[in-house]
C-alpha positions as CSV (number, residue, x, y, z in Angstrom):
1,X,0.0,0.0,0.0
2,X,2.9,2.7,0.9
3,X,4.6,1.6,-2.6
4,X,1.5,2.0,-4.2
5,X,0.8,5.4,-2.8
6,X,4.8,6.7,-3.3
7,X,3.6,5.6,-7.0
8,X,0.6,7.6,-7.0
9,X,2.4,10.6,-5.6
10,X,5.0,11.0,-8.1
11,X,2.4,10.4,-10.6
12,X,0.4,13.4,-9.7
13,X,3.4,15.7,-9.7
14,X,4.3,14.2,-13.0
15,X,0.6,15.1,-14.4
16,X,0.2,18.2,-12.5
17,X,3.6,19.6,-14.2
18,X,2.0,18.2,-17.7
19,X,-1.4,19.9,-17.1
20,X,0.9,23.1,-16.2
21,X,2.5,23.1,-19.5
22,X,-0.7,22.1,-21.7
23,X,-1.5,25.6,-20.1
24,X,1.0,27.6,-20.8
25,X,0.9,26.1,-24.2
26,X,-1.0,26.9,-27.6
27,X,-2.9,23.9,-27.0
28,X,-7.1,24.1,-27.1
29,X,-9.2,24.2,-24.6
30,X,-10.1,20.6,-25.7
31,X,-7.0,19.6,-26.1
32,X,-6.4,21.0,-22.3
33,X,-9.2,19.3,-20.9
34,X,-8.2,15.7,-22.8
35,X,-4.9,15.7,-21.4
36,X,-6.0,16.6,-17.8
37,X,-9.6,14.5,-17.7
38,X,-7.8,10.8,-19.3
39,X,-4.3,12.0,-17.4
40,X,-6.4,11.8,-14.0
41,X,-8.8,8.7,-15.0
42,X,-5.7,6.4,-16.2
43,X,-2.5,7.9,-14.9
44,X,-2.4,5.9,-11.6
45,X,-3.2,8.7,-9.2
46,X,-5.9,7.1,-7.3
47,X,-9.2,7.2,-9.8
48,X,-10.0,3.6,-11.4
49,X,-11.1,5.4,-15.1
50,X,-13.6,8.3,-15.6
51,X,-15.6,9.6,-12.7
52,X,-17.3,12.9,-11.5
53,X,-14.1,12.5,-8.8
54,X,-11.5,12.3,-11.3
55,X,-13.0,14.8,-14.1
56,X,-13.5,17.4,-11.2
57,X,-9.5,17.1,-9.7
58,X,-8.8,17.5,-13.3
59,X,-10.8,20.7,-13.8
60,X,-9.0,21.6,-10.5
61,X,-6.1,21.6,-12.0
62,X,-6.5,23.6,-15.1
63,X,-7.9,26.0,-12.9
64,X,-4.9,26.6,-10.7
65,X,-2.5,26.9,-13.6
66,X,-4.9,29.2,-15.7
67,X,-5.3,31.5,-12.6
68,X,-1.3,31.2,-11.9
69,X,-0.6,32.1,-15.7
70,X,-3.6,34.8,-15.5
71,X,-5.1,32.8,-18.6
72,X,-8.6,34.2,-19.0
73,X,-9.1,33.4,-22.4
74,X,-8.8,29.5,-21.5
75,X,-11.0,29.5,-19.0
76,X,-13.5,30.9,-20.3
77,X,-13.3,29.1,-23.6
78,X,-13.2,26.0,-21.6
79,X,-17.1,27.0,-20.3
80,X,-17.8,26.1,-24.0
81,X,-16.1,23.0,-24.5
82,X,-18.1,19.5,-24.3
83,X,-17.6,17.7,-21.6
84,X,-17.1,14.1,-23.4
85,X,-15.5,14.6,-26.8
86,X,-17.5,12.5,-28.4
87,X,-20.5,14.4,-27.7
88,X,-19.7,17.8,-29.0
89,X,-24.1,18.4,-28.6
90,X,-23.9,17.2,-25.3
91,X,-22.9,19.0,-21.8
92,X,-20.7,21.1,-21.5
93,X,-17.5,21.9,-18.7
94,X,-19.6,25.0,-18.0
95,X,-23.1,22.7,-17.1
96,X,-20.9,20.9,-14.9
97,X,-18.2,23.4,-13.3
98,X,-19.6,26.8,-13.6
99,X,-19.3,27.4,-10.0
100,X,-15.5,27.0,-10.1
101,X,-15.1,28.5,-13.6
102,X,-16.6,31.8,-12.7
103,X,-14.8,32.6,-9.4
104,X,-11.7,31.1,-11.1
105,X,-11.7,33.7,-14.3
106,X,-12.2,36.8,-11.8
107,X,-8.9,35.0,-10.1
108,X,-6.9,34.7,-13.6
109,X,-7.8,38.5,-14.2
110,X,-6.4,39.8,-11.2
111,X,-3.2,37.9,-11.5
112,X,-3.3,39.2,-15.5
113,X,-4.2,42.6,-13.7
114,X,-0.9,42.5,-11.3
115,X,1.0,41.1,-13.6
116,X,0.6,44.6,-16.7
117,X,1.1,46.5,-13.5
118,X,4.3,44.9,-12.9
119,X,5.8,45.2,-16.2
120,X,4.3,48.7,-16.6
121,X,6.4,49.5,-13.4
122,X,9.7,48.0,-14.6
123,X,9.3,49.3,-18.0
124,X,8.7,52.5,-16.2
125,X,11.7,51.9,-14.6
126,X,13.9,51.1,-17.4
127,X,12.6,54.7,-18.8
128,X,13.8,56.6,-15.9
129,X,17.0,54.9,-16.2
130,X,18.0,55.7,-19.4
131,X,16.7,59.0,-19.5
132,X,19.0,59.5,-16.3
133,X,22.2,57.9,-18.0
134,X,21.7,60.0,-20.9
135,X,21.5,63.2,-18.6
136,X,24.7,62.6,-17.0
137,X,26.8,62.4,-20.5
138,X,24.3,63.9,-22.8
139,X,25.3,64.6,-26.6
140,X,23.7,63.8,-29.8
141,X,24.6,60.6,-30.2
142,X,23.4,59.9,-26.7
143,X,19.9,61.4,-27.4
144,X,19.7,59.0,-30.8
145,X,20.7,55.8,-28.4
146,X,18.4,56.7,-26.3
147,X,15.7,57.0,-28.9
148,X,16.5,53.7,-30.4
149,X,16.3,52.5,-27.1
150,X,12.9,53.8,-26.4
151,X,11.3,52.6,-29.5
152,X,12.1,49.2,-28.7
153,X,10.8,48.7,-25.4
154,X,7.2,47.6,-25.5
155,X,5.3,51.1,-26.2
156,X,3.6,52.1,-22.6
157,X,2.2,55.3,-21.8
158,X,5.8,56.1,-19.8
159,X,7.6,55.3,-23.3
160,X,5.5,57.2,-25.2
161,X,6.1,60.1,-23.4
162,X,9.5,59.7,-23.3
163,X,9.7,59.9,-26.7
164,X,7.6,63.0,-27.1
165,X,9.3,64.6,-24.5
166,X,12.7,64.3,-26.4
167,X,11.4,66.9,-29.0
168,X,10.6,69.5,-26.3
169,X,12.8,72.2,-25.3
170,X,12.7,71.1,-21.3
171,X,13.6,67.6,-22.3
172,X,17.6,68.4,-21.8
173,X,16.5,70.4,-18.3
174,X,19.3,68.9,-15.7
175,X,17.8,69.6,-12.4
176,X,21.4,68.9,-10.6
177,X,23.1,71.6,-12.6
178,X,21.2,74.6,-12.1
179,X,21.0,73.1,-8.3
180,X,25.1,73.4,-8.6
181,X,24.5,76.9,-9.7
182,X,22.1,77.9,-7.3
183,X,24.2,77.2,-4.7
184,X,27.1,78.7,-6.1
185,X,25.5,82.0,-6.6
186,X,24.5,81.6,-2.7
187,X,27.9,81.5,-1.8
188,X,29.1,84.1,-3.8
189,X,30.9,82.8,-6.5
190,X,31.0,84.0,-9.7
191,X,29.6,82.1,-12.5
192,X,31.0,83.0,-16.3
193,X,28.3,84.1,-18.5
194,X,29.2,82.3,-20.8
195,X,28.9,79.3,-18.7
196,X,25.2,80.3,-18.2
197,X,24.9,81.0,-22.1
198,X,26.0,77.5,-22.8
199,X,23.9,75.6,-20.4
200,X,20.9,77.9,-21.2
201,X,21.6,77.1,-25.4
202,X,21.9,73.3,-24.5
203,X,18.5,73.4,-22.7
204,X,20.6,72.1,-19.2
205,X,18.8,75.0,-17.5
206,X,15.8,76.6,-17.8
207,X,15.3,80.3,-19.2
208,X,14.1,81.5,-15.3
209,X,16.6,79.5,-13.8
210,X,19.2,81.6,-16.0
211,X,17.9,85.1,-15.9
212,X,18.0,84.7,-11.8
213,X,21.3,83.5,-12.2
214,X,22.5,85.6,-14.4
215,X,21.1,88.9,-12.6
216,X,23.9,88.5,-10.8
217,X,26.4,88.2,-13.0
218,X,29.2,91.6,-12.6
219,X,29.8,90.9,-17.2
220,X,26.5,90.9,-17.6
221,X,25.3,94.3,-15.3
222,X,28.4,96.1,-17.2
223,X,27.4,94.9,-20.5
224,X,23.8,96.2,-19.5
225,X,25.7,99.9,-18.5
C-alpha cells in the first residue's frame, strides 16, 4: 500500500507539471481538458477510469495553472467546450463546473491585472533609467541611443512620453546643474556668463533659472551699462 501510494504521488506531480505546460501552451481548450480529464482517470493517481471525482480534480487543476498564468481566455473558452468529446451536442464543462469557472476567471484576471502593472512598473523603470544615463553624459549621439532604445521597449504610456518629451525644449533640463549653480550663486561665487549661455543654449537649464542667475552676473550688469 505505501509503494503504491509513493507511485501515486510521483504520478500526480508528474501530471500536474504536464497539465501546467498544456496551459501555458497553444494547445485548445479541448486539447487541455483531454490531457487533464484521461491523465487523472488512467495515470495511476488514485481514480479507477472516468468519474465525477477524477473529471472534477482535473478541472482543479486547469484551474490553478490558468489562474497562476492569469489565462482568461482558457477558462472561459473552456465554459464552451463538451464535456465528453464524443458528444460535442452534449454538456458542456460550464453545465458541470460553472461554480469554479466563474470565481476562477475573476482569479486569472487579477493575476493578468498584477502582472501589466508589474511590467508597466519596470518598463517605467527602465525609462527613468535611461533617461538618467543619458543626462549625466548627454550629446547627440546619446539622445539618438536613447531613442532607439525607447522605441524598442514595448510602447507604454511612460515610453510614449518619453519619446515626445525628447522633442521638447525642457527635455535636456538637468535639475542637478542649475541646483550646482544655485548654490554657487549663494555662496558668492561667480559664474562666467558664458557658462550660463552655454547651459541655457543646451537646454541644461531653464530660461528662469538663468535670468536669476544671471542677474547676478558683474559681465552681464556692465554689458547692461
Amino acid at each position: 500500500n505505501a509503494a503504491i501510494k509513493a507511485d501515486q504521488t510521483a504520478n500526480l506531480t508528474q501530471l500536474n507539471s504536464t497539465i501546467y505546460s498544456a496551459v501555458a501552451s497553444d494547445m485548445s481548450a479541448e486539447e487541455v481538458w483531454k490531457v487533464a480529464s484521461e491523465g487523472f482517470a488512467h495515470g495511476n493517481v488514485g481514480h479507477q477510469g472516468f468519474s465525477a471525482a477524477s473529471n472534477e480534480q482535473a478541472m482543479q487543476a486547469i484551474i490553478a495553472s490558468a489562474v497562476n498564468d492569469g489565462d482568461v481566455a482558457l477558462l472561459e473558452a473552456l465554459e464552451g467546450t463538451p464535456k465528453m468529446p464524443n458528444q460535442p451536442n452534449g454538456p458542456t464543462l460550464s453545465d458541470e463546473y460553472a461554480h469554479l469557472l466563474g470565481p476562477a476567471k475573476i482569479k486569472a484576471q487579477e493575476t493578468r491585472n498584477a502582472a501589466i502593472r508589474a511590467e508597466k512598473a519596470q518598463i517605467g523603470l527602465q525609462v527613468e533609467s535611461a533617461i538618467q544615463t543619458y543626462h549625466e553624459n548627454p550629446s547627440g549621439e546619446a539622445k539618438a541611443q536613447l531613442i532607439e532604445s525607447l522605441q524598442q521597449m514595448p510602447q507604454t504610456k511612460a515610453v510614449r512620453t518619453a519619446l515626445k518629451n525628447l522633442t521638447s525644449k525642457g527635455f535636456n533640463n538637468d535639475p542637478g546643474l542649475e541646483a550646482e549653480l544655485a548654490a554657487a550663486q549663494a555662496r558668492g561665487e561667480y559664474i562666467p556668463q558664458k557658462i550660463l549661455e552655454d547651459a541655457l543654449d543646451a537646454g541644461r537649464i531653464r530660461p528662469e533659472v538663468y535670468q536669476e542667475l544671471a542677474k547676478a552676473q558683474p559681465d552681464l550688469k556692465n554689458r547692461a551699462k
